[in-house]
C-alpha positions, -999 to 999 in steps of 0.1 A, spaced: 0 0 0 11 37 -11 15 57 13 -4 88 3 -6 120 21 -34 144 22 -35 175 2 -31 206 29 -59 232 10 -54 258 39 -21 272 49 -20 279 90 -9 316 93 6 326 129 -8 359 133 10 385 158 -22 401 179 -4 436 163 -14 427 128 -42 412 137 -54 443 154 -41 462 124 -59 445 100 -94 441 121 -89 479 129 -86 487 87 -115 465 79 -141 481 100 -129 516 91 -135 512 54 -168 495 60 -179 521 83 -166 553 57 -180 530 25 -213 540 42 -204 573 48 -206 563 86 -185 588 114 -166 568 143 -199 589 167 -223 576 140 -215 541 147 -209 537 180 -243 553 185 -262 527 164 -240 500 181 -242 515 221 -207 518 222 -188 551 222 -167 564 194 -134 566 212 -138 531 215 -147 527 175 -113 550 171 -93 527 194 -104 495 175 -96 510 143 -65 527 154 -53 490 163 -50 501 201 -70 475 214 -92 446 212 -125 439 204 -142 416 221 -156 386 199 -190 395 211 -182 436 198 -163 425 167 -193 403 159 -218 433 164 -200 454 140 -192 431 116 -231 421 113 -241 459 113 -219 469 88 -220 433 70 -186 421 70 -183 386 72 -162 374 101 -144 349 81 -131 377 65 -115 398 89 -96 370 102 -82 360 66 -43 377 64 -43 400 39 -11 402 20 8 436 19 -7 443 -15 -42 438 2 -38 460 26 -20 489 6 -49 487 -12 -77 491 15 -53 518 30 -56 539 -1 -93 531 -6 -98 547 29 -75 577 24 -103 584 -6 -132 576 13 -119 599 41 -109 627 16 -145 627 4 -163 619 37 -144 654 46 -158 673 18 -192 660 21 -196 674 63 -176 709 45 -207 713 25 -232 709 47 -218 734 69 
């Protein structure tokens, strides 16, 4: 009998809670400014405050699963998602999608001023 071994479909990526964080913190800010959502806006539909919103998406703390989970439903993120690594090319990517989306959010409060 062959010994055969079994195809590996997923890779195991060690994260480092940093760029986890990082990563977590990037995905929920461009959800949250794709529907032109402020940090206050947000943490008032979700009852939670917007410093806190800022810190998770500032990658200066940790959600809680039970948090994470209520924002990712709100602003319908799968979960699986936000715990897939991105590469470097990924996140450059999603960096410069929110520096747009944050450009035009800007001009969008300007006017109704």
């Amino acid at each position: 009998m062959k010994n055969i071994r079994k195809l590996n479909l997923y890779h195991m990526y060690k994260w480092e809670i940093e760029e986890l964080k990082f990563q977590i913190g990037k995905l929920i800010q461009l959800h949250r400014l794709k529907r032109q959502l402020s940090q206050l806006q947000l943490g008032n539909e979700l009852n939670i405050s917007s410093n806190h919103v800022g810190r998770i998406e500032r990658a200066e703390t940790n959600p809680t699963l039970e948090s994470l989970l209520t924002i990712c439903n709100f602003l319908e993120i799968d979960i699986l998602y936000v715990f897939r690594k991105l590469n470097d090319e990924e996140l450059k990517k999603i960096e410069s999608e929110i520096d747009q989306l944050q450009r035009k959010f800007k001009n969008q409060n300007k006017r109704k001023s």
